[in-house]
C-alpha atoms as a printed R data frame, in Angstrom:
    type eleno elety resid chain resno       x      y       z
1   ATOM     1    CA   UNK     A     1   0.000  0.000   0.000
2   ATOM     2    CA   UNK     A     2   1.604  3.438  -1.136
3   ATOM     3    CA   UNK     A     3   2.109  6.214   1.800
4   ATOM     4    CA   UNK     A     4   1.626  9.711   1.490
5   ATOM     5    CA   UNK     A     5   4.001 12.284   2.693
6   ATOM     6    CA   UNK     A     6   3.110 13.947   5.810
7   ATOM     7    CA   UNK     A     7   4.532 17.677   6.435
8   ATOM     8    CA   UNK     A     8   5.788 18.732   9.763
9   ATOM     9    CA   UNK     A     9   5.744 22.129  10.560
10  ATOM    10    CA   UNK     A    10   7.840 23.128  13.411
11  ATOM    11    CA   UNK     A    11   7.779 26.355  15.918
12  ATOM    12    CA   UNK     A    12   9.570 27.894  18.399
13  ATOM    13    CA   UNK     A    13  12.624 25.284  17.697
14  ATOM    14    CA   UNK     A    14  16.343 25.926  17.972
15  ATOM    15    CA   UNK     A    15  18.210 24.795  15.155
16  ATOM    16    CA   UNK     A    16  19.899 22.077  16.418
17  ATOM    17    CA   UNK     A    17  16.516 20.478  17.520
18  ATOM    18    CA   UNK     A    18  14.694 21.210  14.236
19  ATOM    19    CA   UNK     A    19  17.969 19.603  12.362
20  ATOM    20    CA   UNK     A    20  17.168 16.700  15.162
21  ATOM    21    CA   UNK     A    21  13.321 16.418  14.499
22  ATOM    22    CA   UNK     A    22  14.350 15.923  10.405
23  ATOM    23    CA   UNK     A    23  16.695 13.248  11.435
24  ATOM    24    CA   UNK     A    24  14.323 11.603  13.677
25  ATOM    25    CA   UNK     A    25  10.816 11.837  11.793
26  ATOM    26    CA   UNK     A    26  13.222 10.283   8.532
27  ATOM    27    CA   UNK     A    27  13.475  7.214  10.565
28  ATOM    28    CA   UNK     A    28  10.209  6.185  10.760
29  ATOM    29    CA   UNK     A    29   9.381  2.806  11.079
30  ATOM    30    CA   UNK     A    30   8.975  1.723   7.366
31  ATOM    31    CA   UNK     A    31   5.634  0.632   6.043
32  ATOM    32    CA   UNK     A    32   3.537  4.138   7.148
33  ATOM    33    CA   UNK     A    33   3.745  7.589   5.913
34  ATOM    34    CA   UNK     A    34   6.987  9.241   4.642
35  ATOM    35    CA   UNK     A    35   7.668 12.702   7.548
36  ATOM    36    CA   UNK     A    36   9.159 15.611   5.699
37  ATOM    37    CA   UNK     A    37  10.053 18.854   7.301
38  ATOM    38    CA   UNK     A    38   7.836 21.964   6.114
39  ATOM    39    CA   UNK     A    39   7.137 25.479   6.622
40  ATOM    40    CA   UNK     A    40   4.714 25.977   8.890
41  ATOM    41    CA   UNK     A    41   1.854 27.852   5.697
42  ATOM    42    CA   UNK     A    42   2.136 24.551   4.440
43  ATOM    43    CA   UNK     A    43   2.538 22.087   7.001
44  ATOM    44    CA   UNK     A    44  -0.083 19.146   7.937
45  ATOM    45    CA   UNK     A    45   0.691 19.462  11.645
46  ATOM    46    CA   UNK     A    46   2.688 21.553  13.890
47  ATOM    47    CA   UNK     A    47   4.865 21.048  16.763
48  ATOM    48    CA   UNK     A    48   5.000 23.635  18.674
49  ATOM    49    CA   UNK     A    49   8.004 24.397  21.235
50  ATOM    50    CA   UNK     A    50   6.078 25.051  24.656
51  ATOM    51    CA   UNK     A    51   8.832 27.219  26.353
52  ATOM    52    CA   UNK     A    52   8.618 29.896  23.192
53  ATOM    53    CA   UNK     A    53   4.883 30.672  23.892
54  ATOM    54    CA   UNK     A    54   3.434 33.385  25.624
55  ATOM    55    CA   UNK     A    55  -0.460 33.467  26.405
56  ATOM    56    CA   UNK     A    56  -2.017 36.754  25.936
57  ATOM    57    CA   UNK     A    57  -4.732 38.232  27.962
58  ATOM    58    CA   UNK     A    58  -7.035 37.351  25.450
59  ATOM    59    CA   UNK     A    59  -6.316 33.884  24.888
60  ATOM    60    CA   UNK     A    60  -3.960 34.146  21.757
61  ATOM    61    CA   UNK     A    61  -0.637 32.359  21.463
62  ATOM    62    CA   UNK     A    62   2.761 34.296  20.755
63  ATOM    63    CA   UNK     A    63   5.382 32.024  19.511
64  ATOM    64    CA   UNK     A    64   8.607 33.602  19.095
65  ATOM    65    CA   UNK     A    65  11.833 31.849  16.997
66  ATOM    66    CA   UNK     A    66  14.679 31.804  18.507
67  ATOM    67    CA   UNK     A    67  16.892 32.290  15.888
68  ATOM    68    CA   UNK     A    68  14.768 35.912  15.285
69  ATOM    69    CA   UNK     A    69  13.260 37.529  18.164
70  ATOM    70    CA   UNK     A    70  11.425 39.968  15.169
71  ATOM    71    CA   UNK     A    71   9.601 36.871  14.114
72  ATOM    72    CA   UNK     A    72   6.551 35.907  15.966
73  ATOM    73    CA   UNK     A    73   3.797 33.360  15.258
74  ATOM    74    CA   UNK     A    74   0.383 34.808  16.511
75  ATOM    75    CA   UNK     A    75  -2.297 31.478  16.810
76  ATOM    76    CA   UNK     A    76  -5.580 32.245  17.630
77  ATOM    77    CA   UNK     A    77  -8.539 29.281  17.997
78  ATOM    78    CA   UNK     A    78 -10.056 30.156  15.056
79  ATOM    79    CA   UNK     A    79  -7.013 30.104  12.760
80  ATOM    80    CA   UNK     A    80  -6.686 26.414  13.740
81  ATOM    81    CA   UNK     A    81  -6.973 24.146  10.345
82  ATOM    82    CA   UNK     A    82  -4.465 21.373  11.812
83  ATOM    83    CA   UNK     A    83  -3.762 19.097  14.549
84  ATOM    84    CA   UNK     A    84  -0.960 20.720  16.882
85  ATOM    85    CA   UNK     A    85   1.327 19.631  19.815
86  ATOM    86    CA   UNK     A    86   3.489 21.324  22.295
87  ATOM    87    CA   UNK     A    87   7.163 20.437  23.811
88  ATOM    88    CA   UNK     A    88   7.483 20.578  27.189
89  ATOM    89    CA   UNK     A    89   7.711 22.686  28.893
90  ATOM    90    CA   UNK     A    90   4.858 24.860  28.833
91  ATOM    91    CA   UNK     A    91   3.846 28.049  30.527
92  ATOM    92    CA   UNK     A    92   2.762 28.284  33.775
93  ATOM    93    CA   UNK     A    93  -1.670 28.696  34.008
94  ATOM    94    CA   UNK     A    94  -1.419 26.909  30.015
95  ATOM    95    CA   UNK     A    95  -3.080 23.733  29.417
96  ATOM    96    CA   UNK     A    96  -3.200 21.309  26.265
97  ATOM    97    CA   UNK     A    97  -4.600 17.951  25.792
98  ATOM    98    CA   UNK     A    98  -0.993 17.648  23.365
99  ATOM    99    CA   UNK     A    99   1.539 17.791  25.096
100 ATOM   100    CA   UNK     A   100   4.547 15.857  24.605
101 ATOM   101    CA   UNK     A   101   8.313 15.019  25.453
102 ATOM   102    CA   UNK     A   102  10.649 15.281  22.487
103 ATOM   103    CA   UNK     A   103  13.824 16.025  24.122
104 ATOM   104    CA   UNK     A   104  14.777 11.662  22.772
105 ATOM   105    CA   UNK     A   105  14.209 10.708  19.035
106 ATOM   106    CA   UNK     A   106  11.451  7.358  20.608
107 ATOM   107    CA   UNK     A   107   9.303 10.299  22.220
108 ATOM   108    CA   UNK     A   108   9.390 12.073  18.878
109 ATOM   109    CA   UNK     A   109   7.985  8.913  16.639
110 ATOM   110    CA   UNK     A   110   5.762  8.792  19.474
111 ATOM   111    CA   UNK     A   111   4.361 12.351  18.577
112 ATOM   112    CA   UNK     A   112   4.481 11.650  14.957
113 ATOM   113    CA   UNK     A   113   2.592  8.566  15.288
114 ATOM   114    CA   UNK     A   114  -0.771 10.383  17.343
115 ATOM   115    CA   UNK     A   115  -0.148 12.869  14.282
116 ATOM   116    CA   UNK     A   116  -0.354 10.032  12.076
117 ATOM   117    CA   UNK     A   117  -3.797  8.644  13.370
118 ATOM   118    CA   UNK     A   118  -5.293 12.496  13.150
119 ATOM   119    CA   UNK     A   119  -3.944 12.641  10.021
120 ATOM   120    CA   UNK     A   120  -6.275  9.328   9.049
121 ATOM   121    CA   UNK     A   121  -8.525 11.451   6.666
122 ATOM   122    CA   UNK     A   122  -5.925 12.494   4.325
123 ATOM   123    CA   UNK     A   123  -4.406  8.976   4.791
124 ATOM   124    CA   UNK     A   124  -7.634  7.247   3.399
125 ATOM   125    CA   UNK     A   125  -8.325 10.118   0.779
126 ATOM   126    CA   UNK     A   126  -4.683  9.294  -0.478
127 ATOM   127    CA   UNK     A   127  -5.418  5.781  -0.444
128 ATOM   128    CA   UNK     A   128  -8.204  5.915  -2.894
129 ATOM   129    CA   UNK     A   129  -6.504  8.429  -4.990
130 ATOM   130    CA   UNK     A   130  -3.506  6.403  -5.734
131 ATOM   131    CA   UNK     A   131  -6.227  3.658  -6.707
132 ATOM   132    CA   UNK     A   132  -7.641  5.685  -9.181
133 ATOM   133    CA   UNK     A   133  -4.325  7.006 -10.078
134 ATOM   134    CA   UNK     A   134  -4.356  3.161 -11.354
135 ATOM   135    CA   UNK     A   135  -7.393  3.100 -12.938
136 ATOM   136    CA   UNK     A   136  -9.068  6.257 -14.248
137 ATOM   137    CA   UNK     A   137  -8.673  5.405 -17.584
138 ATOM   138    CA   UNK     A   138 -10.480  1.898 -17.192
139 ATOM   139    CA   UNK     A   139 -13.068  3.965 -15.158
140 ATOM   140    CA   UNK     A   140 -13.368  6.845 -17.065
141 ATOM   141    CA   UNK     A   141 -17.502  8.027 -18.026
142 ATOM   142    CA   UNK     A   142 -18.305  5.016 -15.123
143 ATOM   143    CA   UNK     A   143 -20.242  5.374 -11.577
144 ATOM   144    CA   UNK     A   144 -18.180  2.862  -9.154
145 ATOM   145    CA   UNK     A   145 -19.027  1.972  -5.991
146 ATOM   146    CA   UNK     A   146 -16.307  1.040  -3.681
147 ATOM   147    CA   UNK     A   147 -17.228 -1.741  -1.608
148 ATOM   148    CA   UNK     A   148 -15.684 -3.609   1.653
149 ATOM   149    CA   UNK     A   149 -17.234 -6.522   3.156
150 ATOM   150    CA   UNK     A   150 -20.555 -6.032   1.226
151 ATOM   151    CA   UNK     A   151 -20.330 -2.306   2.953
152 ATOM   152    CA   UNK     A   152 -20.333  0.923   0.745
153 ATOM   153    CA   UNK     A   153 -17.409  2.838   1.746
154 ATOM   154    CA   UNK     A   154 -16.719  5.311  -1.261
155 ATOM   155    CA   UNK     A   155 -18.699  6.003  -3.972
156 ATOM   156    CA   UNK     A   156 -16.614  6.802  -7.616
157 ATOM   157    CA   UNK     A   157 -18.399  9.098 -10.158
158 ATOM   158    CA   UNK     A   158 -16.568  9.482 -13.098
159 ATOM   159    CA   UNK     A   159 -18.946 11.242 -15.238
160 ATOM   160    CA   UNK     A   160 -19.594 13.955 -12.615
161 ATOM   161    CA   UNK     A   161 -15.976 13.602 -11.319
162 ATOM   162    CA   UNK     A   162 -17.031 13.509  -8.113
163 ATOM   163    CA   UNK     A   163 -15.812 11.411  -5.013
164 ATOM   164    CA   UNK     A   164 -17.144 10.869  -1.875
165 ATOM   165    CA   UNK     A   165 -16.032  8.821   0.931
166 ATOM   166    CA   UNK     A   166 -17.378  6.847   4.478
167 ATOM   167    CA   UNK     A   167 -15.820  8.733   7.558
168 ATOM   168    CA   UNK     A   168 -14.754  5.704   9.129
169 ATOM   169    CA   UNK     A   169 -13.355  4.257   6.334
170 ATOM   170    CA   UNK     A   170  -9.563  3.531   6.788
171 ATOM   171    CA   UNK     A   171  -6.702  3.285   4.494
172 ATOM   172    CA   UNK     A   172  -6.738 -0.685   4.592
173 ATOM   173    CA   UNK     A   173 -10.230 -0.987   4.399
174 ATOM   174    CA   UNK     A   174  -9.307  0.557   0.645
175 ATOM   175    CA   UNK     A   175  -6.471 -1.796  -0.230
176 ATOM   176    CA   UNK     A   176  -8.964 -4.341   0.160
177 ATOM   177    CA   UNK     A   177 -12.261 -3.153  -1.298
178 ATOM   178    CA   UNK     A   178 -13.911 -4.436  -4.214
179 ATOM   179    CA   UNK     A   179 -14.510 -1.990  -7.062
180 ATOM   180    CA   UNK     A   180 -18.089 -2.374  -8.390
181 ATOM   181    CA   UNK     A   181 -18.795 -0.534 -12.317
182 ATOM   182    CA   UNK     A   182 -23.048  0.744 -11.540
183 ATOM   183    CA   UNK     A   183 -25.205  2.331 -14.052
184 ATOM   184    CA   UNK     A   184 -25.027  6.025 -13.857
185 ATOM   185    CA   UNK     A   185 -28.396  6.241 -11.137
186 ATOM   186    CA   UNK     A   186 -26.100  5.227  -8.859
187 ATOM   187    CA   UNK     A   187 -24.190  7.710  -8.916
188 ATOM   188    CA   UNK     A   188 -25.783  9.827  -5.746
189 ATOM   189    CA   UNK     A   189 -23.297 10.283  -2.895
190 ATOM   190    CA   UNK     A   190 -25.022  9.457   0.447
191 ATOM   191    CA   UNK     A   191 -25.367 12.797   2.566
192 ATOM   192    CA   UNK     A   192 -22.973 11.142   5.392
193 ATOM   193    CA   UNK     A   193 -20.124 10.776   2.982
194 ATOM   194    CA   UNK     A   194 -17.308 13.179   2.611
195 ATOM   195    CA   UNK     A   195 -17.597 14.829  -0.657
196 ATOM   196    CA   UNK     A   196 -14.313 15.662  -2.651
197 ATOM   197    CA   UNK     A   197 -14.352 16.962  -6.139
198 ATOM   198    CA   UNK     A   198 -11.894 14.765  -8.253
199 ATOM   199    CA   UNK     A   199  -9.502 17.174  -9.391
200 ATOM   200    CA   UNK     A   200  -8.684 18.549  -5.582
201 ATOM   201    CA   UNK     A   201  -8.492 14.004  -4.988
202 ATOM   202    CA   UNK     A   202  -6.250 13.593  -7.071
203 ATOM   203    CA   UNK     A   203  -3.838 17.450  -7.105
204 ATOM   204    CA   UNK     A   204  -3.123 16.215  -3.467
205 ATOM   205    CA   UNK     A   205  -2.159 12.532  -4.786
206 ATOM   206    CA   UNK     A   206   0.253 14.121  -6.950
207 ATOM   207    CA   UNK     A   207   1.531 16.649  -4.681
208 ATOM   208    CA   UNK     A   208   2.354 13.563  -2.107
209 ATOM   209    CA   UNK     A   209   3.497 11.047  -3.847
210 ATOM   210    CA   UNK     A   210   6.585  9.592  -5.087
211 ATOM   211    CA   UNK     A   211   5.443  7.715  -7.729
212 ATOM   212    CA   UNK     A   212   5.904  9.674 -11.328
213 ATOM   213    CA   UNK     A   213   1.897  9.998 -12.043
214 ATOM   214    CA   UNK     A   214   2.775 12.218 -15.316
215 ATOM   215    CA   UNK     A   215   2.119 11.201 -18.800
216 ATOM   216    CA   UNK     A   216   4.926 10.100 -20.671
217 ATOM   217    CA   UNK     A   217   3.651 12.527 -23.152
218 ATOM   218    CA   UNK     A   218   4.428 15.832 -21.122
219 ATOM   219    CA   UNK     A   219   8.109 14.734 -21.315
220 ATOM   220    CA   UNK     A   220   7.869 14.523 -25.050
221 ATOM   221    CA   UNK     A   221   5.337 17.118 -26.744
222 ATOM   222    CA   UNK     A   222   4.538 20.857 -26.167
223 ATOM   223    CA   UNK     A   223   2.626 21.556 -23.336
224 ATOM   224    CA   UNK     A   224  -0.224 24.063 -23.772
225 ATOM   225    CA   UNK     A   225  -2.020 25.948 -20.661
226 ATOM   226    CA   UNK     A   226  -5.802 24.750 -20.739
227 ATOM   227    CA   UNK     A   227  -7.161 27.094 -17.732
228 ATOM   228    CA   UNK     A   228  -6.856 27.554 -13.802
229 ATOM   229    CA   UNK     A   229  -6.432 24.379 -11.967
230 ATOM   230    CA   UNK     A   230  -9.819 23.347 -10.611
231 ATOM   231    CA   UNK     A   231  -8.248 24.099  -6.831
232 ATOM   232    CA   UNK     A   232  -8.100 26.536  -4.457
233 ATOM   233    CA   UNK     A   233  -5.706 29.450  -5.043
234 ATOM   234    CA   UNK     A   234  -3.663 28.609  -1.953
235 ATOM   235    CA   UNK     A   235  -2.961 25.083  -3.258
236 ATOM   236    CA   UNK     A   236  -0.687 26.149  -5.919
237 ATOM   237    CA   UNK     A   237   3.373 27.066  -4.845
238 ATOM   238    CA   UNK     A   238   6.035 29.486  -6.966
239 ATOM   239    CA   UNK     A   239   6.492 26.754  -8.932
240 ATOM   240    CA   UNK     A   240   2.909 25.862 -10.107
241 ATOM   241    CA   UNK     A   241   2.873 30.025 -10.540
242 ATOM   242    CA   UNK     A   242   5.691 30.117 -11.934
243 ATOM   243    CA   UNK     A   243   5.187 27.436 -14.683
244 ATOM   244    CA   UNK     A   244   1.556 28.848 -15.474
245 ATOM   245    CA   UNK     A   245   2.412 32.251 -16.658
246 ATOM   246    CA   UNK     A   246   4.959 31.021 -18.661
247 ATOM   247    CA   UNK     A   247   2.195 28.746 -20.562
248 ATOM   248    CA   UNK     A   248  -0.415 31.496 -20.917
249 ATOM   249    CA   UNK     A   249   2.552 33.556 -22.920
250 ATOM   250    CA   UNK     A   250   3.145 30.553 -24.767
251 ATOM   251    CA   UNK     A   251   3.562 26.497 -24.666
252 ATOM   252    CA   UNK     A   252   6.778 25.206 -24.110
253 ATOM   253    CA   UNK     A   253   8.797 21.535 -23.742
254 ATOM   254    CA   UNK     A   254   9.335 20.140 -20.675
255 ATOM   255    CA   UNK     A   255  13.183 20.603 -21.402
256 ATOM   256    CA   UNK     A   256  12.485 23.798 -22.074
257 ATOM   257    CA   UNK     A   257  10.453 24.793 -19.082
258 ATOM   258    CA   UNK     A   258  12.974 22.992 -16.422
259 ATOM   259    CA   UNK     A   259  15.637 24.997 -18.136
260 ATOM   260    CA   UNK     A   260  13.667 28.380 -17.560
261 ATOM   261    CA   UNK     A   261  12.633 27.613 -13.932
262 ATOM   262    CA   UNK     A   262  16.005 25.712 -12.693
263 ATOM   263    CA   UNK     A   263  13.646 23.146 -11.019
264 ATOM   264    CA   UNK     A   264  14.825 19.526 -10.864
265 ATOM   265    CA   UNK     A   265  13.705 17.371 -13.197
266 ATOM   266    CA   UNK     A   266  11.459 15.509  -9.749
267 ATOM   267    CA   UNK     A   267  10.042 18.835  -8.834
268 ATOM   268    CA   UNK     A   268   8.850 19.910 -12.443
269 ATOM   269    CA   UNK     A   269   7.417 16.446 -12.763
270 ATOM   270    CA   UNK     A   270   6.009 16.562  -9.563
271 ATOM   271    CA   UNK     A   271   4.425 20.297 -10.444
272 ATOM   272    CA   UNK     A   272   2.987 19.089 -13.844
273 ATOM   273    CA   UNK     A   273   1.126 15.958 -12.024
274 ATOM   274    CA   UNK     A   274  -0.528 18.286  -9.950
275 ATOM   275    CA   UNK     A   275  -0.981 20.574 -13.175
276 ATOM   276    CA   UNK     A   276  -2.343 17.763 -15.400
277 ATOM   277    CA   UNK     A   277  -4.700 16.439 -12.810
278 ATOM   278    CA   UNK     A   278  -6.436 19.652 -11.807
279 ATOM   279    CA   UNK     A   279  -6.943 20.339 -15.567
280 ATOM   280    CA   UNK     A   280  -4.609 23.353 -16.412
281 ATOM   281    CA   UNK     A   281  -1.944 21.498 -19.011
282 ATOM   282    CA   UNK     A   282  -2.619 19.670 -21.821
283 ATOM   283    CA   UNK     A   283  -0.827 18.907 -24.972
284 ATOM   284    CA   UNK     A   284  -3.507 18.763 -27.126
285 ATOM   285    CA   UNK     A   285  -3.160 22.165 -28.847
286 ATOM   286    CA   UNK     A   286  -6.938 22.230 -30.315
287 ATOM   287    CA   UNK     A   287  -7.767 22.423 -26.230
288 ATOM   288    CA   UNK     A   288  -5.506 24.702 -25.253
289 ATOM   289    CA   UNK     A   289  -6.787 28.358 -23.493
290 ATOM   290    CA   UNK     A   290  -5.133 29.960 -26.779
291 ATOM   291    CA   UNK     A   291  -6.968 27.939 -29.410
292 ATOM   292    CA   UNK     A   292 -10.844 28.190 -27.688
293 ATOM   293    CA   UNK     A   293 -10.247 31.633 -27.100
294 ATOM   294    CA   UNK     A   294  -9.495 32.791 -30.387
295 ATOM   295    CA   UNK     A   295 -11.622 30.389 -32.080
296 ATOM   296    CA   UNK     A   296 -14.949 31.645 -30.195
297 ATOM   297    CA   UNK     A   297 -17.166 33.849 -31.270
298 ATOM   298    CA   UNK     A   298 -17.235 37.448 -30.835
299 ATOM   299    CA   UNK     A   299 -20.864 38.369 -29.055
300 ATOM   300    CA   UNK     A   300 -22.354 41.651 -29.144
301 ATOM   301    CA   UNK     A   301 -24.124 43.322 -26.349
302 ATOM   302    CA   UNK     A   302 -27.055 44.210 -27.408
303 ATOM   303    CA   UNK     A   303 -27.560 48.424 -28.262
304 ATOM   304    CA   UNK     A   304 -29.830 49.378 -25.605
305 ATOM   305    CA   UNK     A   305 -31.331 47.494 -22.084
306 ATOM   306    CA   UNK     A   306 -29.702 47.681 -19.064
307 ATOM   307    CA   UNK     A   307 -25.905 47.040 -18.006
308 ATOM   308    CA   UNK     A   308 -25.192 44.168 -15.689
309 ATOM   309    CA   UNK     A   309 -22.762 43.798 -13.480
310 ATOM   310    CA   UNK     A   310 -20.460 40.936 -14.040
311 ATOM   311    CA   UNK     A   311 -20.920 38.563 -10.434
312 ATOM   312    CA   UNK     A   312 -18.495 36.566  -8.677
313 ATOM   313    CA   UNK     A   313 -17.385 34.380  -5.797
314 ATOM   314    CA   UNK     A   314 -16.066 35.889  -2.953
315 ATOM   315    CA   UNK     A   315 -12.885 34.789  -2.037
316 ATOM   316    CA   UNK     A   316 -12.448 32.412   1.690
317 ATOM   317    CA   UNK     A   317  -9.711 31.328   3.355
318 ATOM   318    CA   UNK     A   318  -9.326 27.630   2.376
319 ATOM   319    CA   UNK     A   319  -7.648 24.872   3.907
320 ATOM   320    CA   UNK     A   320  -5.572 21.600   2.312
321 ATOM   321    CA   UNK     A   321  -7.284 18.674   1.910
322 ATOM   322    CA   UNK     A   322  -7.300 16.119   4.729
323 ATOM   323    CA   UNK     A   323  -6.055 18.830   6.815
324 ATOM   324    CA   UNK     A   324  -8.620 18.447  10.237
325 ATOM   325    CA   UNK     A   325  -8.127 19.809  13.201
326 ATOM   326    CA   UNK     A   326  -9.213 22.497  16.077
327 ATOM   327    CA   UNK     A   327  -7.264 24.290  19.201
328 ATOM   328    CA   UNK     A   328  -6.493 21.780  21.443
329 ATOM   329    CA   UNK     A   329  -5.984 24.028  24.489
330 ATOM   330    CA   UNK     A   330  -7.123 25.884  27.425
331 ATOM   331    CA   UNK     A   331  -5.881 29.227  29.121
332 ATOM   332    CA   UNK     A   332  -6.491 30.536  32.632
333 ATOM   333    CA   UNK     A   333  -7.192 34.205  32.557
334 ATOM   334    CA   UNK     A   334  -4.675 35.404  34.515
335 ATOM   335    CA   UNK     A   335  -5.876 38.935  36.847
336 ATOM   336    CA   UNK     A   336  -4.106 41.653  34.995
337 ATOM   337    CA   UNK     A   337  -0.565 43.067  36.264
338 ATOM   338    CA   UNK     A   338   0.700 45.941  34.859
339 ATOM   339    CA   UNK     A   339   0.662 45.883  31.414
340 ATOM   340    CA   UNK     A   340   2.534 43.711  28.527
341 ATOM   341    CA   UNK     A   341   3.726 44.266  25.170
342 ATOM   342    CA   UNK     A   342   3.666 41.552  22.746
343 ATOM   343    CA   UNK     A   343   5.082 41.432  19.395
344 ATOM   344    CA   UNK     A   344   2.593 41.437  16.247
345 ATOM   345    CA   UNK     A   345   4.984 41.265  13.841
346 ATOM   346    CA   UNK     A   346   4.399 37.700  11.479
């Protein structure tokens, strides 16, 4: 069964430790997911060094970084969008329900591990996206039903590209499902299932994995820009960025575009799966953004009637997918002493 990566995000840390923590969480036991160290924007969890907090009156967290004193992480309860843990020590009147001893690499896997078991909703998700990753093209136009055990615990719809998954459905409980092709009136996603559009399934597959999920074709024709990946905004790195305004000026090789952003050949490859499967590459030139555009047809507005205003979406904060979570700790209001001055600077 294939593992996703799993990205720490670490605060608070001195350098030595934080060099410690990648050395430790890279010798996992083998068999579960791969621990990489990340910044803490894009991080899955974060481990948060207890002696570098301070608790404001209102019920924020300050963490400061050592290595900066200018730099200061402000956490509030409802900024929360991933599971979190804190080193002992931890200030005096502060409570968590995570708290944990990482001064020895056994009570970091230890950490890692209750990370690992929060983590079990991206685990699963992964799970059935490296399944599909398999068989997409076998499934492709199909309603599947994904069943364990003569239980339904995902439901497939590849003509509406939409996923949707049991809650308590694990990672092994996929590995060992039976995949069942239904007509396309089956294709309704109970109400208790978690709902995932296909494209955001299978951008964090490729953004996770170390298999090479790109076509051999990318490597060998043009690539053309199609339109905006079918994810969030917040999903995409300098890289994805970087690579998609060069492909709305024009297409380009894959030679050609590893030359022009100095990205490994792994990264790029790694960039264009996520590309490919949210829908913004292609290298058929008759559906690229360049060729619909100026083949479509100019429309008129009509001379007279009212104007309308063009509508749109408002823009949220969104998190990554699988990433769960919620504060996991308490203050005691302290009575107020004097006064305090905090940093605010992020």
């Amino acid at each position: 069964m294939e593992q996703p990566q799993l990205r720490l995000g670490v605060m608070g840390f001195g350098q030595q430790q934080a060099d410690a923590f990648a050395q430790w969480s890279a010798r996992m036991p083998a068999g579960g997911p791969v621990w990489v160290m990340s910044n803490v924007d894009e991080a899955d969890v974060w481990l948060i060094c207890g002696s570098s907090v301070n608790v404001t009156n209102s019920g924020e967290l300050m963490v400061s970084e050592p290595s900066d004193p200018a730099v200061q992480h402000v956490i509030t309860r409802d900024n929360i969008v991933r599971p979190l843990a804190f080193a002992k020590p931890v200030p005096e009147g502060f409570e968590s329900a995570e708290c944990f001893d990482v001064s020895t690499e056994k009570q970091l896997k230890r950490c890692l591990q209750r990370f690992e078991a929060w983590l079990r909703p991206l685990r699963t998700q992964f799970e059935l996206a490296a399944l599909l990753a398999e068989r997409v093209s076998e499934y492709k136009g199909s309603v599947v039903h994904v069943v364990r055990e003569n239980k339904l615990i995902a439901v497939v719809d590849l003509v509406n590209w939409a996923i949707g998954i049991h809650p308590r459905t694990r990672p092994v409980d996929l590995a060992t499902s039976e995949w069942i092709r239904r007509p396309p009136r089956a294709a309704d996603i109970p109400s208790s299932f978690v709902r995932q559009p296909f494209h955001r399934l299978m951008w964090m597959y490729a953004s996770r994995s170390d298999r090479d999920v790109l076509p051999g074709r990318y490597r060998q024709l043009q690539v053309h820009y199609r339109k905006a990946p079918a994810v969030p905004d917040d999903w995409l790195d300098d890289l994805h960025r970087i690579v998609l305004h060069a492909l709305k000026d024009s297409p380009a090789t894959f030679d050609v575009l590893q030359d022009m952003t100095l990205a490994s050949r792994e990264e790029l490859t790694r960039c264009l799966g996520g590309l490919y499967f949210g829908g913004a590459i292609t290298t058929n030139a008759d559906h690229s953004f360049r060729n619909r555009h100026n083949a479509a047809p100019v429309r008129r507005r009509p001379s007279s009637g009212s104007n309308r205003g063009s509508s749109g979406v408002a823009g949220g904060r969104r998190s990554r997918p699988g990433l769960i979570g919620r504060a996991l700790w308490a203050t005691r209001r302290k009575p107020d002493v004097g006064s305090s001055t905090h940093l605010s600077t992020h």
